[in-house]
C-alpha positions in Angstrom: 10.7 -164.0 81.5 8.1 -165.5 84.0 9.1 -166.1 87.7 6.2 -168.1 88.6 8.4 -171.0 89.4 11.5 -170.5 91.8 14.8 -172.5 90.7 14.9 -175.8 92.7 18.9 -174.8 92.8 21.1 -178.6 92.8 19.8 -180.0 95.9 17.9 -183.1 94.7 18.7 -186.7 95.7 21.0 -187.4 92.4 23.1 -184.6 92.7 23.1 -184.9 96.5 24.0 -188.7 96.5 27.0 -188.0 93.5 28.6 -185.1 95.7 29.1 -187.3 98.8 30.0 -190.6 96.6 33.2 -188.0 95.3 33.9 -186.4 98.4 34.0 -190.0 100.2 36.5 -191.2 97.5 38.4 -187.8 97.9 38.7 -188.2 101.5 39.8 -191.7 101.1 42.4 -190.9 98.7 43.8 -188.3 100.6 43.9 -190.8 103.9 45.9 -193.3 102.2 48.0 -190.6 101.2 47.8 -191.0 97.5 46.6 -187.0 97.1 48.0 -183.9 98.8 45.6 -181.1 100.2 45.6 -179.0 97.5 44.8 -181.8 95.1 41.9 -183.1 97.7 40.9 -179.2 97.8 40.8 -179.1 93.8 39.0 -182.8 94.0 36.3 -181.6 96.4 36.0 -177.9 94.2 35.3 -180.6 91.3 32.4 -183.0 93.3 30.6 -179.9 93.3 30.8 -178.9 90.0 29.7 -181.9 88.7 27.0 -182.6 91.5 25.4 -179.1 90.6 25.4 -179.9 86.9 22.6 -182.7 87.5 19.4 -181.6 87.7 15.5 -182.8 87.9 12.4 -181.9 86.4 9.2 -183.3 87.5 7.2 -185.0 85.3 4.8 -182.3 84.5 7.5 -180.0 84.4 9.5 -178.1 82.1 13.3 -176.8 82.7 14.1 -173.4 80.9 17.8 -173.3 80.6 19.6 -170.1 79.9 23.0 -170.2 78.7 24.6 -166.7 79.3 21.3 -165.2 79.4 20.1 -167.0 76.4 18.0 -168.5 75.8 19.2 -172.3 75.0 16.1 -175.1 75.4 13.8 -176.6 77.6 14.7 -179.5 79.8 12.7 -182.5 81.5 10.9 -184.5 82.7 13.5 -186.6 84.5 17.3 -185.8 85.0 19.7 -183.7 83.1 22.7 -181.9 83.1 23.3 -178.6 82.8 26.7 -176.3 82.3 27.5 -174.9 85.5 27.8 -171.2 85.6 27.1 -171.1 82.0 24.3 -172.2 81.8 21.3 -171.1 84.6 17.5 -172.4 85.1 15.5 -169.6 85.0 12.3 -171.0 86.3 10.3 -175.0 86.0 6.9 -174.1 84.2 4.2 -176.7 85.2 2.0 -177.9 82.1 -0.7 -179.0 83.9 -4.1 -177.8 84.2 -4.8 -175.0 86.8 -7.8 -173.7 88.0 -7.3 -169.1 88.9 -10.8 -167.4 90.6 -12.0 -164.5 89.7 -14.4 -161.8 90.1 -16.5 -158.6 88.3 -17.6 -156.5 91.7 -20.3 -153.9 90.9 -20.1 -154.4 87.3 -23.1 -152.9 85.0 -25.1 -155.0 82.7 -26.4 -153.5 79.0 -29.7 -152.8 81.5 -27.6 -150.9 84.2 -28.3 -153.4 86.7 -25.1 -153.9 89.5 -24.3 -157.5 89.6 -21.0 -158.9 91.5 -20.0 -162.3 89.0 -17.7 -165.1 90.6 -16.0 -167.2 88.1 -13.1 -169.8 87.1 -10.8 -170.2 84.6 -9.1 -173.9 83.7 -6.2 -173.2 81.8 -2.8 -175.3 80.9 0.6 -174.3 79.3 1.1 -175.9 76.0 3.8 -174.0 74.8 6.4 -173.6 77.6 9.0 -171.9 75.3 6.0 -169.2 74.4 4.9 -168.5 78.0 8.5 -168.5 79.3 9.5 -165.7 77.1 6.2 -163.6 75.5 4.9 -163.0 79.1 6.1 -162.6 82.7 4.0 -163.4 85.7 1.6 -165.1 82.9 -0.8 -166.7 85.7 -1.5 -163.0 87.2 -1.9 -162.0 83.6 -4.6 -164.7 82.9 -6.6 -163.7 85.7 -6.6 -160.1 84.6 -7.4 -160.6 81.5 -10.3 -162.9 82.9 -11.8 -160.7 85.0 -11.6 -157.5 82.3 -13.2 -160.0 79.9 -16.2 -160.8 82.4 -17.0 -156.9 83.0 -17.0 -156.3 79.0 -19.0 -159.6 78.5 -21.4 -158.5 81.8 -21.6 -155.2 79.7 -23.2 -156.3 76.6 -25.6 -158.7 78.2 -28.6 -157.7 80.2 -29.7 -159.2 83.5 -32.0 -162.1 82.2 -29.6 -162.9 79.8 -26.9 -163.4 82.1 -28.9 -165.7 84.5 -30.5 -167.8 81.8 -28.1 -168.0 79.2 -24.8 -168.9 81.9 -23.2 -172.0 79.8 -23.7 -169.6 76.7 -21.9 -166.2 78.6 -19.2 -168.5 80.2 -18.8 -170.2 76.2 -18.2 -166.6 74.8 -16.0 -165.5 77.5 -13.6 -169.1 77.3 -13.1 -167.9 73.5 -12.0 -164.0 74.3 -9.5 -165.9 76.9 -8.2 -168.1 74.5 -7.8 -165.6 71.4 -5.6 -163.7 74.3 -3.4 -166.4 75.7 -3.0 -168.5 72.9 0.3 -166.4 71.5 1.5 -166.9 75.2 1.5 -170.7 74.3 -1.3 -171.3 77.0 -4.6 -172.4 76.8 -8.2 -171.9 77.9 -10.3 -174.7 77.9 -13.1 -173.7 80.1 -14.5 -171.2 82.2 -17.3 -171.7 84.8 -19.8 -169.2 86.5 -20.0 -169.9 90.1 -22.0 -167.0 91.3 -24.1 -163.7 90.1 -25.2 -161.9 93.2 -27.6 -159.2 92.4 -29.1 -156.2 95.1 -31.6 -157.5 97.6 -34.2 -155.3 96.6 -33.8 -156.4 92.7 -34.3 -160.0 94.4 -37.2 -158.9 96.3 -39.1 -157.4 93.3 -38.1 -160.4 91.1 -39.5 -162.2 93.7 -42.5 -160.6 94.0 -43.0 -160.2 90.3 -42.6 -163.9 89.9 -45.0 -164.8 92.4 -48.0 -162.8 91.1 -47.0 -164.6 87.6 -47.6 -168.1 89.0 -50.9 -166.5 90.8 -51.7 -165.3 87.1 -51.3 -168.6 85.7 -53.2 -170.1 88.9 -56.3 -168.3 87.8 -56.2 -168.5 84.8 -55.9 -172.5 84.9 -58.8 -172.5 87.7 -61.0 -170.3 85.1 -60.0 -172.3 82.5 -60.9 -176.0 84.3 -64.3 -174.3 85.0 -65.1 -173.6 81.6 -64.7 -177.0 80.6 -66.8 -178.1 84.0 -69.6 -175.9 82.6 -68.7 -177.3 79.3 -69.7 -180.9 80.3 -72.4 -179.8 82.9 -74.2 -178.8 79.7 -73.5 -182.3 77.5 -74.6 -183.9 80.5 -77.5 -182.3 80.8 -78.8 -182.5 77.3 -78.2 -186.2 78.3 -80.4 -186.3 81.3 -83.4 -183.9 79.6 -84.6 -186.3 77.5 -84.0 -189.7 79.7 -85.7 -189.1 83.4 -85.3 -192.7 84.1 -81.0 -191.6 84.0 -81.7 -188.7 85.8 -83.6 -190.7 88.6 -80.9 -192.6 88.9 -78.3 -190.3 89.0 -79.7 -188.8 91.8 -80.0 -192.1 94.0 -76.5 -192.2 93.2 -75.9 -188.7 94.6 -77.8 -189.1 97.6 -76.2 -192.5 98.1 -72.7 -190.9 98.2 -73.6 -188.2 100.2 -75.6 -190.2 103.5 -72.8 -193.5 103.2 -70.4 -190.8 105.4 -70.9 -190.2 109.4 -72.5 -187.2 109.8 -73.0 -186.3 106.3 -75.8 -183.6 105.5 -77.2 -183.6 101.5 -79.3 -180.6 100.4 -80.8 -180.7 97.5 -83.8 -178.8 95.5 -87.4 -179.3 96.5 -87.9 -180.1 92.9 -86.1 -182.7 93.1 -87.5 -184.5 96.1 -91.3 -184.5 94.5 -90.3 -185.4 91.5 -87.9 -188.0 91.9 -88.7 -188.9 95.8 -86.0 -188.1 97.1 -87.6 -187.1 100.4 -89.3 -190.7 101.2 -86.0 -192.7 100.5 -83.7 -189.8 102.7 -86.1 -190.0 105.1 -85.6 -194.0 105.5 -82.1 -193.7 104.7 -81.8 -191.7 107.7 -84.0 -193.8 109.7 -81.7 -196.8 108.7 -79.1 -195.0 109.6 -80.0 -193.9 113.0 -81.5 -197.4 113.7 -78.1 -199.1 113.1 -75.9 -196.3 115.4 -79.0 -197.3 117.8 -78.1 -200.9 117.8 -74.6 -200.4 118.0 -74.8 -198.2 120.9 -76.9 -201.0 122.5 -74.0 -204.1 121.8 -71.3 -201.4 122.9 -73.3 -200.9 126.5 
């Protein structure tokens, strides 16, 4: 029998209210001198009786009611009445959903790797006839159950597995829970993984692992983009070999971009300056340049 529930024993506002209603009328009868004491004795003996037949289960609650030690229904929500002495509540079970925490400390993975798991557990009693009297303590029994389940299910997975494939781990454990507590008339319906804590210096190498992959991939992108730079240096080229007048042009274009900023400096090849005269128009480009600053260094003074 489970004893996760105390007995709320009588005292509840119906019984409470009825047992001073009789012993009121009791007292009055025996003022007025219709009743003797033994009879007012015997009449308050009975307002107790019949107070601590009414009882009341919550609305999520469920009443197991023993009658001499068997067992004879389930009662609630709401009010009811029960056979004093005969009959006894042995506990309220709550049907709601409930959330028990637990843990796998140290616990090996399939690639003996030491990981510590937190987890959760949302569970509900659907049968409250089944969990009152297949299990006792049934909520400390979920959570072991829960907890050997995660080291078994830590056990066949290894280490990536378990922290890239969570939903998939939790998914498999939720079922093992269930296929256990569903002859105890309760009910998994999902488990979460808050945590997987592995050693610092497994971090640290991850860590360090992962970082030289994105390097990896950093070069190999960078070599990548300057293949296809050299790619299109050569189309452009075949472009520009057989149209000089482009080429010239291109060029301007160049050295335009390059003496528009303050301060700029442009090298290019002395080839390049006979044949496309490059040297004439930098040299008035500078000249420009330097005659502007000139002026406005005059206006400013």
């Amino acid at each position: 029998m489970t004893t996760n529930v105390k007995d709320k024993g009588f005292f509840n506002p119906i019984a409470t209210s009825v047992l001073l209603i009789l012993s009121a009328v009791s007292a009055i009868l025996y003022l007025v001198d219709i009743v003797n004491i033994p009879i007012l004795a015997l009449l308050l003996l009975l307002s107790v009786f019949i107070a601590s037949s009414i009882r009341i289960a919550d609305q999520w609650e469920r009443a197991v009611v023993l009658r001499m030690g068997k067992y004879k229904g389930l009662r609630g929500p709401g009010p009811f009445v029960i056979v004093p002495i005969i009959d006894a509540i042995a506990t309220y079970i709550d049907q709601r959903v409930r959330v028990s925490a637990f843990k796998a400390e140290q616990t090996l993975t399939k690639d003996t790797v030491p990981v510590n798991v937190d987890a959760v557990v949302y569970w509900t009693v659907w049968d409250a006839e089944k969990a009152a009297l297949e299990v006792q303590e049934y909520r400390k029994a979920i959570e072991h159950i829960a907890q050997t389940g995660l080291r078994d299910t830590i056990g066949k997975h290894e280490l990536s597995e378990l922290l890239q494939e969570r939903d998939k781990i939790a998914e498999d454990l939720q079922q093992v829970l269930d296929k256990n507590t569903n002859p105890w008339g309760i009910t998994c319906q999902t488990v979460g993984i808050k945590d997987i804590i592995i050693p610092q210096d497994l971090a640290d190498a991850m860590s360090k692992e992962a970082q030289a992959e994105r390097e990896r991939r950093a070069r190999v992108i960078l070599g990548t983009a300057e293949t296809e730079i050299a790619e299109k240096f050569e189309q452009a080229s075949k472009k520009y070999t057989d149209n000089p007048v482009a080429l010239h042009l291109r060029g301007m274009n160049m050295l335009f971009e390059g003496l528009k900023e303050k301060g700029s400096m442009v090298i290019v090849p002395s080839s390049a300056l006979d044949t496309m005269n490059l040297g004439a128009m930098g040299g008035l480009a500078s000249l420009a340049k330097s005659s502007e600053n000139k002026n406005i260094n005059i206006s400013a003074s």
